[in-house]
TORFILO-840874 format. One record per residue: residue number from 1; residue in one letter; x, y, z of N, C-alpha, C, O in turn. Coordinates in steps of 0.05 Angstrom, whole numbers, plus 5000, padded with zeros to 4 digits. Layout:
N
<node nr="NUM" rest="a" n_px="X" n_py="Y" n_pz="Z" ca_px="X" ca_py="Y" ca_pz="Z" c_px="X" c_py="Y" c_pz="Z" o_px="X" o_py="Y" o_pz="Z"/>
...
REM end
This chain:
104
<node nr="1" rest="x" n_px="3539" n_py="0390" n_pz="9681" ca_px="3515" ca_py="0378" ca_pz="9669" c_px="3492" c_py="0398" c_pz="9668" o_px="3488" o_py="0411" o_pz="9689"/>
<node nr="2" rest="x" n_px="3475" n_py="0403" n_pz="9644" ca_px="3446" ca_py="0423" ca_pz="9640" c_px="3429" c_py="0405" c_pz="9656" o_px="3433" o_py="0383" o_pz="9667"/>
<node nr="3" rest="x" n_px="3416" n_py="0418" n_pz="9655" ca_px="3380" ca_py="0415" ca_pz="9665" c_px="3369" c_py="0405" c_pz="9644" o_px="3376" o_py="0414" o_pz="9622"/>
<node nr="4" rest="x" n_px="3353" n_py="0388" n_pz="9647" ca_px="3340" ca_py="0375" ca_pz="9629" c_px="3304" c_py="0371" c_pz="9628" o_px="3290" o_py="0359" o_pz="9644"/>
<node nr="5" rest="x" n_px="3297" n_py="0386" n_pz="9600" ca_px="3257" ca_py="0390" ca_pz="9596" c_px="3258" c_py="0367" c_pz="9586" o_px="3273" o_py="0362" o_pz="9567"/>
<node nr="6" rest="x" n_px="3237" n_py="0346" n_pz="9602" ca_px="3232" ca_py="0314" ca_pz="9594" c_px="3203" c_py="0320" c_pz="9587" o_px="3191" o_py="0342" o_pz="9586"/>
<node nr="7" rest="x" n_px="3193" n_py="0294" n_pz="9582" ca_px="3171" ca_py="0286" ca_pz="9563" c_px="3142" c_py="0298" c_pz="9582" o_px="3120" o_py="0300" o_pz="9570"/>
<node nr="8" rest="x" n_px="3144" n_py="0305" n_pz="9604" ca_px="3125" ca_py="0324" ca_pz="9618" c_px="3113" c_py="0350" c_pz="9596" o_px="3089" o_py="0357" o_pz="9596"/>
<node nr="9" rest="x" n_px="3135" n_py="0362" n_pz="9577" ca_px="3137" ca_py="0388" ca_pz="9570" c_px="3112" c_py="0378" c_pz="9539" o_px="3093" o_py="0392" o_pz="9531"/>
<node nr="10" rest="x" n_px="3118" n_py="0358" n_pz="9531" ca_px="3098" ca_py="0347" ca_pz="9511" c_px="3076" c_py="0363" c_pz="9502" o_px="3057" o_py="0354" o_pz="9514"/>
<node nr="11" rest="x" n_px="3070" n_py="0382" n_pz="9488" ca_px="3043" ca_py="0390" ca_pz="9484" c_px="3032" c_py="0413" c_pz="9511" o_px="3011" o_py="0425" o_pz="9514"/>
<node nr="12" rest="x" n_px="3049" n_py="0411" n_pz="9523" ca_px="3047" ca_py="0433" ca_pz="9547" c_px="3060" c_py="0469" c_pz="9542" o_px="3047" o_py="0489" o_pz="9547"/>
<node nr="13" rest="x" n_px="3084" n_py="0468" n_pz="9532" ca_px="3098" ca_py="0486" ca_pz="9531" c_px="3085" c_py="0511" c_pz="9544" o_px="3071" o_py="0527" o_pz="9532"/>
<node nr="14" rest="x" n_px="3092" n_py="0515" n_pz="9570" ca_px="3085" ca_py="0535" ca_pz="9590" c_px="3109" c_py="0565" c_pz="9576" o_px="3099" o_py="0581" o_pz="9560"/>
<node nr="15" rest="x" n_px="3124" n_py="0567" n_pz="9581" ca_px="3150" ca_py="0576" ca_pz="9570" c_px="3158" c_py="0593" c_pz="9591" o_px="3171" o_py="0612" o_pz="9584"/>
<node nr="16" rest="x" n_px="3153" n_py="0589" n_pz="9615" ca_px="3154" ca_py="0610" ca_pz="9641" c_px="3184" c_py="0610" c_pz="9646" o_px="3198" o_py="0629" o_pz="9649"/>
<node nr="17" rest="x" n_px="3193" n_py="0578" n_pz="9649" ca_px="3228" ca_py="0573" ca_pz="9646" c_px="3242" c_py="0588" c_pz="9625" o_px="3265" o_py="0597" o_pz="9631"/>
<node nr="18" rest="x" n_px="3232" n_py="0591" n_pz="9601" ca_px="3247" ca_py="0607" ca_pz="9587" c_px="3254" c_py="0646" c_pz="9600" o_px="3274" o_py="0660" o_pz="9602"/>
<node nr="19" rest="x" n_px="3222" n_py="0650" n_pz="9607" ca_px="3234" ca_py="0680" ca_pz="9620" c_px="3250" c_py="0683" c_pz="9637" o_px="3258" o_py="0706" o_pz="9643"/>
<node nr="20" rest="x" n_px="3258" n_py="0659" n_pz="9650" ca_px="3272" ca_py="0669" ca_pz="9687" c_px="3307" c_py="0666" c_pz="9675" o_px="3326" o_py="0676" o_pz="9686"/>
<node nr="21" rest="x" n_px="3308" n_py="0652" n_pz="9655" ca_px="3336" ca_py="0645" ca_pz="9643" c_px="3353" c_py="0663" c_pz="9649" o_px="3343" o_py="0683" o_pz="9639"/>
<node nr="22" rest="x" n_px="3373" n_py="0667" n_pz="9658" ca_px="3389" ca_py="0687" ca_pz="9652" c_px="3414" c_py="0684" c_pz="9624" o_px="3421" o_py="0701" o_pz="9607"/>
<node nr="23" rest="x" n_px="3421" n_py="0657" n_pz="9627" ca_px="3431" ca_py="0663" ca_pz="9602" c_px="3417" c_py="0653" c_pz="9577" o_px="3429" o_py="0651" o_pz="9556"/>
<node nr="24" rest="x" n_px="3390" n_py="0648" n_pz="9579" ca_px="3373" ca_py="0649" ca_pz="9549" c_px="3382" c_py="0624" c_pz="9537" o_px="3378" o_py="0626" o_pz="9512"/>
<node nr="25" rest="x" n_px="3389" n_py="0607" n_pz="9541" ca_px="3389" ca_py="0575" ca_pz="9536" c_px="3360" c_py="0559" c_pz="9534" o_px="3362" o_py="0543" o_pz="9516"/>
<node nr="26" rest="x" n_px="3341" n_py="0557" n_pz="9543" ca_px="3315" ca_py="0564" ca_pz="9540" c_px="3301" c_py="0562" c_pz="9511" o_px="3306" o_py="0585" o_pz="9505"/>
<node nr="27" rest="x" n_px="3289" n_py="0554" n_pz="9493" ca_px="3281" ca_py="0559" ca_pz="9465" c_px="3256" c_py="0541" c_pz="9463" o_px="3252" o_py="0519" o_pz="9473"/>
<node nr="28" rest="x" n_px="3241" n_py="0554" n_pz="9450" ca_px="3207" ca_py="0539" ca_pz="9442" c_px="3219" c_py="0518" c_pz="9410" o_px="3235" o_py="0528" o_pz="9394"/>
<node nr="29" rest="x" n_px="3207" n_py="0494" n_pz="9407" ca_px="3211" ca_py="0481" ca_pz="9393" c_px="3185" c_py="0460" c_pz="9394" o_px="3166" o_py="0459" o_pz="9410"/>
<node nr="30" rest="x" n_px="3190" n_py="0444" n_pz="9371" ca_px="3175" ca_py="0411" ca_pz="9372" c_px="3184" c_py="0399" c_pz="9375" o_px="3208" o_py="0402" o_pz="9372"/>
<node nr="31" rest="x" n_px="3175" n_py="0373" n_pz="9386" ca_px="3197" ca_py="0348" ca_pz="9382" c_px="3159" c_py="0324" c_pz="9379" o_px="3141" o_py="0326" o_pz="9396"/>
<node nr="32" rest="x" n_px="3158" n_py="0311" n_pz="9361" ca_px="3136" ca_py="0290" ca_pz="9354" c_px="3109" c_py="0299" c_pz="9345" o_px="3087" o_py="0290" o_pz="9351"/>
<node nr="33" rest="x" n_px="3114" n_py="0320" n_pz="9330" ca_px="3093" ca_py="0340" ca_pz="9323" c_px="3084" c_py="0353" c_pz="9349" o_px="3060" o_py="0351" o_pz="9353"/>
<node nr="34" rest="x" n_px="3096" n_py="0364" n_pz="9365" ca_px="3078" ca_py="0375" ca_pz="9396" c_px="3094" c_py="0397" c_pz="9405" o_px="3117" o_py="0390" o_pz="9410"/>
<node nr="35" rest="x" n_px="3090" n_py="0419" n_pz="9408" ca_px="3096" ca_py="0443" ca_pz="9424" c_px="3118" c_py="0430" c_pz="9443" o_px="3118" o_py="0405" o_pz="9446"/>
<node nr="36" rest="x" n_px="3143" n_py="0451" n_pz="9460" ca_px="3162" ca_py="0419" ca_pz="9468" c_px="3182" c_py="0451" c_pz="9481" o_px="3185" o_py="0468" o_pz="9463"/>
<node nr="37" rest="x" n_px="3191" n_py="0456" n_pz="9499" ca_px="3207" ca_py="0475" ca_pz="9508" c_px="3240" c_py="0458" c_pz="9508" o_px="3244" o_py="0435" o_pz="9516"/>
<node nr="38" rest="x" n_px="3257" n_py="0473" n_pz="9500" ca_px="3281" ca_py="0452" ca_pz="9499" c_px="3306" c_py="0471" c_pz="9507" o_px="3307" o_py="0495" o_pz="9501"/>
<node nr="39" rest="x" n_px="3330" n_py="0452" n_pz="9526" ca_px="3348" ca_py="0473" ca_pz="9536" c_px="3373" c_py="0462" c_pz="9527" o_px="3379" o_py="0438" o_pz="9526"/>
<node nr="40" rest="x" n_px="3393" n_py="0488" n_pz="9520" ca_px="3422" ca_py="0491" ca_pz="9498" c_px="3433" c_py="0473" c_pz="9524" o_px="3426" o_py="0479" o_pz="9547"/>
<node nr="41" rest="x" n_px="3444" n_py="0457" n_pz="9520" ca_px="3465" ca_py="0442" ca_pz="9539" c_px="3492" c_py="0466" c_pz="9543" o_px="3501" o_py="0474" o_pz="9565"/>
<node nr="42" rest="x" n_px="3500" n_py="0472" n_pz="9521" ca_px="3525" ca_py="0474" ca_pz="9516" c_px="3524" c_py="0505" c_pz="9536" o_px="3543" o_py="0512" o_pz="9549"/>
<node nr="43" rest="x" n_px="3501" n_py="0519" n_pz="9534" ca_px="3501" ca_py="0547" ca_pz="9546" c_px="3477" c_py="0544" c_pz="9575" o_px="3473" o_py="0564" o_pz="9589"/>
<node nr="44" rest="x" n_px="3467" n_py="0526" n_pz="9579" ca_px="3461" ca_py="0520" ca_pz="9611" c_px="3485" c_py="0530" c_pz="9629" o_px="3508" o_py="0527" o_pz="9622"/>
<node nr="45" rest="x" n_px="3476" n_py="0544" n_pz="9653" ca_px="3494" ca_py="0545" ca_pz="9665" c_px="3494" c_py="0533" c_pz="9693" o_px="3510" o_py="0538" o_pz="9712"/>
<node nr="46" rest="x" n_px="3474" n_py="0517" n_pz="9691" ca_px="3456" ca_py="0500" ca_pz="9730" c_px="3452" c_py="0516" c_pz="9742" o_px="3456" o_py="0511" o_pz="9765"/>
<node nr="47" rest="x" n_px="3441" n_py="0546" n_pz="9737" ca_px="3434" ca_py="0557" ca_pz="9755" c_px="3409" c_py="0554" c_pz="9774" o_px="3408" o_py="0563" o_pz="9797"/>
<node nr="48" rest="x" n_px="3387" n_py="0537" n_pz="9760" ca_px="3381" ca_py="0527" ca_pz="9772" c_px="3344" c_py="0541" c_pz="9780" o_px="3326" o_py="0534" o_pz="9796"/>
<node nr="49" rest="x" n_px="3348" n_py="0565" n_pz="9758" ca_px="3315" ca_py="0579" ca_pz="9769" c_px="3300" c_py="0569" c_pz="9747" o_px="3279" o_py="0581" o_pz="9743"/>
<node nr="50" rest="x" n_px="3305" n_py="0551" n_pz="9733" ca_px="3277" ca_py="0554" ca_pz="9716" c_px="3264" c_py="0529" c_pz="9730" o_px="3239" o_py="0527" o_pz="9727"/>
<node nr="51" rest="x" n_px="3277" n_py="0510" n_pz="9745" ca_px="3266" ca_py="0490" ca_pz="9753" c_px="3243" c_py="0489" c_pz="9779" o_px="3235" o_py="0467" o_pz="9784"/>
<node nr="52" rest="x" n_px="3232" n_py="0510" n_pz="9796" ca_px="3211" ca_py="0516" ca_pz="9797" c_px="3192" c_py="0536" c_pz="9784" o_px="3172" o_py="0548" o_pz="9794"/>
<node nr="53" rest="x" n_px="3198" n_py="0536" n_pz="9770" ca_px="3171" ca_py="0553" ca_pz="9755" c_px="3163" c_py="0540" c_pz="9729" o_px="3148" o_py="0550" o_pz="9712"/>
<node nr="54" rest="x" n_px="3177" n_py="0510" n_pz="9728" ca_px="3152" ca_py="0493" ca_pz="9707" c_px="3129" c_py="0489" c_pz="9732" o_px="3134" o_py="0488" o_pz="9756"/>
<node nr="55" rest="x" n_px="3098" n_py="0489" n_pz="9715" ca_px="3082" ca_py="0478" ca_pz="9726" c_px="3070" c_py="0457" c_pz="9733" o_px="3058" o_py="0452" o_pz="9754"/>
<node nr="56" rest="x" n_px="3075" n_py="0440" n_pz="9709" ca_px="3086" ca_py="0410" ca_pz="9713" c_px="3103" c_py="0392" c_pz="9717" o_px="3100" o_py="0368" o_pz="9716"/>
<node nr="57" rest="x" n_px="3124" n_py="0405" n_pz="9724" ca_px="3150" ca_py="0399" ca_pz="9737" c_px="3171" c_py="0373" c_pz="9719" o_px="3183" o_py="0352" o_pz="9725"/>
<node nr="58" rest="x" n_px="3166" n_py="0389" n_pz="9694" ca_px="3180" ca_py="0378" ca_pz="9669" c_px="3209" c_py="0384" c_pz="9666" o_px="3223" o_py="0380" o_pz="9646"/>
<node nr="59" rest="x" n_px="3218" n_py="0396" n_pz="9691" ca_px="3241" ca_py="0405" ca_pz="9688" c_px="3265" c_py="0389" c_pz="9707" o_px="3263" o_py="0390" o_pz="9731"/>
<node nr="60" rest="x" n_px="3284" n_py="0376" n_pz="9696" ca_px="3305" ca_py="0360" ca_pz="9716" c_px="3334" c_py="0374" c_pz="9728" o_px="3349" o_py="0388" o_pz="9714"/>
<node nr="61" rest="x" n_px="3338" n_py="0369" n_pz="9747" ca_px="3367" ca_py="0386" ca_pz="9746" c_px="3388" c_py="0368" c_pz="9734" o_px="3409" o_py="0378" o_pz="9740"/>
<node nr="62" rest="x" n_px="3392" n_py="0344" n_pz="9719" ca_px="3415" ca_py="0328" ca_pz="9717" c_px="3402" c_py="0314" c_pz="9690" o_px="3378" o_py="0310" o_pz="9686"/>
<node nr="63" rest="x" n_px="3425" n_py="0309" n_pz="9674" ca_px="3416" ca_py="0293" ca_pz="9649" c_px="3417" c_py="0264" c_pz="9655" o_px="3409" o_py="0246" o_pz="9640"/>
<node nr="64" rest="x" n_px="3429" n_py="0262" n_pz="9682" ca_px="3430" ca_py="0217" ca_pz="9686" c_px="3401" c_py="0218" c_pz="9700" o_px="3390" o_py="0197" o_pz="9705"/>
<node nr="65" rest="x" n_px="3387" n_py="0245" n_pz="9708" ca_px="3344" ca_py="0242" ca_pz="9712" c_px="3336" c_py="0226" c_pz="9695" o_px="3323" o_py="0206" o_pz="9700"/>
<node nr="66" rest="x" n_px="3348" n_py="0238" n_pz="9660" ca_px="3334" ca_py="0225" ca_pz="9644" c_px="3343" c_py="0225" c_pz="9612" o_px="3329" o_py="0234" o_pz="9594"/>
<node nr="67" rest="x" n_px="3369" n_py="0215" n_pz="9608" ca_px="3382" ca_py="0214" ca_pz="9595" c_px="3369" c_py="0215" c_pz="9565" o_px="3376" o_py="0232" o_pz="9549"/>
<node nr="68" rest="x" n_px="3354" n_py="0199" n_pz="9560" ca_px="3340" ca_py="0200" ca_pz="9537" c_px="3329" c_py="0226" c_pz="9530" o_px="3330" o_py="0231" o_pz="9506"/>
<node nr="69" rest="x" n_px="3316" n_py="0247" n_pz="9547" ca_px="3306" ca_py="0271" ca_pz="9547" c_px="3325" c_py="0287" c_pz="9542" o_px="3319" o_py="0306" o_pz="9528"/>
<node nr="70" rest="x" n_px="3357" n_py="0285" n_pz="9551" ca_px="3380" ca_py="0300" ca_pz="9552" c_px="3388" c_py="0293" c_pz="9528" o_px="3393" o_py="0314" o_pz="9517"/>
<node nr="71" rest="x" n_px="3392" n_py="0272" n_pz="9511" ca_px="3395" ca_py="0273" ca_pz="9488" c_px="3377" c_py="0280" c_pz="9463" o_px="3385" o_py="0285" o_pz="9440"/>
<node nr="72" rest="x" n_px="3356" n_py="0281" n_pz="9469" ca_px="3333" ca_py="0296" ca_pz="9459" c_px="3344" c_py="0327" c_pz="9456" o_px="3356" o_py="0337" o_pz="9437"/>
<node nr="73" rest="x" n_px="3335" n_py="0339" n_pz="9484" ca_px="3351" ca_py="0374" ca_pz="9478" c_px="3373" c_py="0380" c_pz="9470" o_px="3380" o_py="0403" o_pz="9465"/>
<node nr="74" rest="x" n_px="3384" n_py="0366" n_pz="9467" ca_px="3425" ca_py="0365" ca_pz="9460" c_px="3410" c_py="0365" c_pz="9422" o_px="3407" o_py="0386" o_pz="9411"/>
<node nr="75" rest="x" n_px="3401" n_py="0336" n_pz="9408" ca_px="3394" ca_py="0343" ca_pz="9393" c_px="3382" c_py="0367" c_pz="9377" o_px="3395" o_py="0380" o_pz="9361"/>
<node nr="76" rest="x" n_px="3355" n_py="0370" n_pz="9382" ca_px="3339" ca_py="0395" ca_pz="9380" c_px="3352" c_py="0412" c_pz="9383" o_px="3345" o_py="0426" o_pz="9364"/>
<node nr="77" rest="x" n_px="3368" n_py="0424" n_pz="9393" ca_px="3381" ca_py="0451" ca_pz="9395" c_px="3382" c_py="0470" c_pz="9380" o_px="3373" o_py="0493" o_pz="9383"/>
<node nr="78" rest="x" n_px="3400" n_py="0455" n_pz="9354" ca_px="3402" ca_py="0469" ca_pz="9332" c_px="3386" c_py="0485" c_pz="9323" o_px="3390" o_py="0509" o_pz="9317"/>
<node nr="79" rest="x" n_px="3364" n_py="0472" n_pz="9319" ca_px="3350" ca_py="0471" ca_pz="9299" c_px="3326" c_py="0498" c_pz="9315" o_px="3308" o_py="0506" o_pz="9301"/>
<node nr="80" rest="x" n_px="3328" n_py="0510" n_pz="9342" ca_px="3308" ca_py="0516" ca_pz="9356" c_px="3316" c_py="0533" c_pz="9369" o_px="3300" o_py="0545" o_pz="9383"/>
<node nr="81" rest="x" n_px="3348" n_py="0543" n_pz="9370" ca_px="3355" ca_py="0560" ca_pz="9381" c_px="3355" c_py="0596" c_pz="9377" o_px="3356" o_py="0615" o_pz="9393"/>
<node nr="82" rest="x" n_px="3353" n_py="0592" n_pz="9351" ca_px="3351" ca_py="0621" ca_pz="9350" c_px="3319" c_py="0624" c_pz="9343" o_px="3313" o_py="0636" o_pz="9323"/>
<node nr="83" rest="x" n_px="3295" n_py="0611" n_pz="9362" ca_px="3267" ca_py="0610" ca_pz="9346" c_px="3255" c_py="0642" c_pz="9366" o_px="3270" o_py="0648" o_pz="9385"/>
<node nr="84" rest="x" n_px="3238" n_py="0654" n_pz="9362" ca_px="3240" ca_py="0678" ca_pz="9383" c_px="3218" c_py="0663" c_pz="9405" o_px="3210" o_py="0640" o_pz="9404"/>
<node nr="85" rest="x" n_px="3211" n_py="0678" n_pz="9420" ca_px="3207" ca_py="0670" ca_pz="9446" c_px="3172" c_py="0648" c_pz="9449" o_px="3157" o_py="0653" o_pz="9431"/>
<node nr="86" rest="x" n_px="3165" n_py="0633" n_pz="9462" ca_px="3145" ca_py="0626" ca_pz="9457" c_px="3118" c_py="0640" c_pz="9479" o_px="3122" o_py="0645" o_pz="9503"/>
<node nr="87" rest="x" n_px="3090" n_py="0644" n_pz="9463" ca_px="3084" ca_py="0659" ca_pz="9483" c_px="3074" c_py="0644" c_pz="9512" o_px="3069" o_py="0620" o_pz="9516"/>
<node nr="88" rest="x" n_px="3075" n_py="0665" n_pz="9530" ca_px="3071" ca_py="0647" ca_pz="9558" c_px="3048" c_py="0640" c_pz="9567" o_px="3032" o_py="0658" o_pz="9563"/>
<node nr="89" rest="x" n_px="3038" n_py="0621" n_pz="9577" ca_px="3017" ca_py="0608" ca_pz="9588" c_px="3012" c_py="0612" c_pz="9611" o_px="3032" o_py="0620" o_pz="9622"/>
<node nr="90" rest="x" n_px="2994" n_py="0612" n_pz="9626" ca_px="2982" ca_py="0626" ca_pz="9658" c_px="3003" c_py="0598" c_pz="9677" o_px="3001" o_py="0574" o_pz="9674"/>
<node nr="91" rest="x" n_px="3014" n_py="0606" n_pz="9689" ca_px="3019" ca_py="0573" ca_pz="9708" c_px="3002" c_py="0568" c_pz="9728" o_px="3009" o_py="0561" o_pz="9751"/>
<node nr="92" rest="x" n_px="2976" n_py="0574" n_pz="9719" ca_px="2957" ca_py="0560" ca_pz="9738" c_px="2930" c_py="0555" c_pz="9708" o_px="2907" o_py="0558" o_pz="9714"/>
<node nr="93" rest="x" n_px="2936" n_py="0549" n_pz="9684" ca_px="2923" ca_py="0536" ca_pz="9672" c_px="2930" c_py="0506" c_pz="9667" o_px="2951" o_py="0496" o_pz="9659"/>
<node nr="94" rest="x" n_px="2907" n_py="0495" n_pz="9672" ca_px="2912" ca_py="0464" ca_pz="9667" c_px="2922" c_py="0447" c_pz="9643" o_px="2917" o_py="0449" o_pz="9619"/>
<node nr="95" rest="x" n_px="2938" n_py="0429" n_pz="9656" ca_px="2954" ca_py="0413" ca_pz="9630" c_px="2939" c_py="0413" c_pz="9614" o_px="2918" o_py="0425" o_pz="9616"/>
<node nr="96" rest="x" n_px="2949" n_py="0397" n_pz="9587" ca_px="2934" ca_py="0392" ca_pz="9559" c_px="2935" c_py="0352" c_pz="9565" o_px="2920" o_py="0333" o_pz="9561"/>
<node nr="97" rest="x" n_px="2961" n_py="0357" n_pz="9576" ca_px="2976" ca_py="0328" ca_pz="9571" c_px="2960" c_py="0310" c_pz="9594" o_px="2961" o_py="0312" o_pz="9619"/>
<node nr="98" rest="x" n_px="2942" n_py="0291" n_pz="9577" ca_px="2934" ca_py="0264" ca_pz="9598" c_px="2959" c_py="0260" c_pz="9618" o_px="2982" o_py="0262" o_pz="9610"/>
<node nr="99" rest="x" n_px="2953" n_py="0254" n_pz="9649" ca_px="2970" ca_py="0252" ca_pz="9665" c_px="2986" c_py="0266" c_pz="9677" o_px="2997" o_py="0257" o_pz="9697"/>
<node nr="100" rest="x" n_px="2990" n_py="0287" n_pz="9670" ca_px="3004" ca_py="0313" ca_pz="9673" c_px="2983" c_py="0334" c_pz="9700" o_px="2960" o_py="0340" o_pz="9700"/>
<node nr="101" rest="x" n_px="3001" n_py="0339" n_pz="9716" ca_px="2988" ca_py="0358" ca_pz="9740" c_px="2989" c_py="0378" c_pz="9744" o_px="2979" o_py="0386" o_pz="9723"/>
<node nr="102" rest="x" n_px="2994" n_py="0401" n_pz="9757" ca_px="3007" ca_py="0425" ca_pz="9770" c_px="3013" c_py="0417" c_pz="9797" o_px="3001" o_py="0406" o_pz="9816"/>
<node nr="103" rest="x" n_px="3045" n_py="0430" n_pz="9790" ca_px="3052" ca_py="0423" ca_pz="9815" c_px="3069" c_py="0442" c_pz="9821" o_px="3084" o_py="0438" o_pz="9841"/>
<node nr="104" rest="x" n_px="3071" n_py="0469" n_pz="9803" ca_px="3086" ca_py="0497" ca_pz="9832" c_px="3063" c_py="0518" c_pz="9819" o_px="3060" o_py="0541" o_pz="9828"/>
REM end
């Protein structure tokens, strides 16, 4: 099972998870007109580092976290995979997203 970027990532897109990737599964995309970081299922490998270094902690280790989100990035994929990198955001600048915290 991938890791799964849920609806935390909304208009946030930090992209800090994308640099630590080792295998580059990782990709900047939209999903509802909004900035949206999204991960290849198929080339996840659970390794397991990008999931502290979201700042908002948009990041799940299991797709039954949040299945609807997991079918979201499974979708998107395609379409976002070869996009080049998105640029990175400070992880100590504050959300955009009402409700949204820092939390590493």
């Amino acid at each position: 099972m991938a890791y799964v970027i849920t609806e935390k990532c909304l208009g946030e897109r930090y992209g800090v998870c994308a640099t630590v990737c080792p295998v580059e599964c990782i990709h900047p995309g939209d999903y509802k007109g909004q900035e949206f970081m999204i991960i290849d299922p198929e080339v996840c490998i659970n390794c397991g580092l990008c999931l502290p270094e979201c700042p908002v902690g948009a990041i799940v280790a299991s797709e039954d976290e949040d299945k609807a989100y997991a079918a979201i990035n499974k979708e998107l994929t395609p379409s976002y995979k070869n996009n080049p990198p998105a640029p990175e955001r400070p992880k100590n600048d504050p959300p955009k997203r009402p409700g949204n915290k820092l939390v590493n």
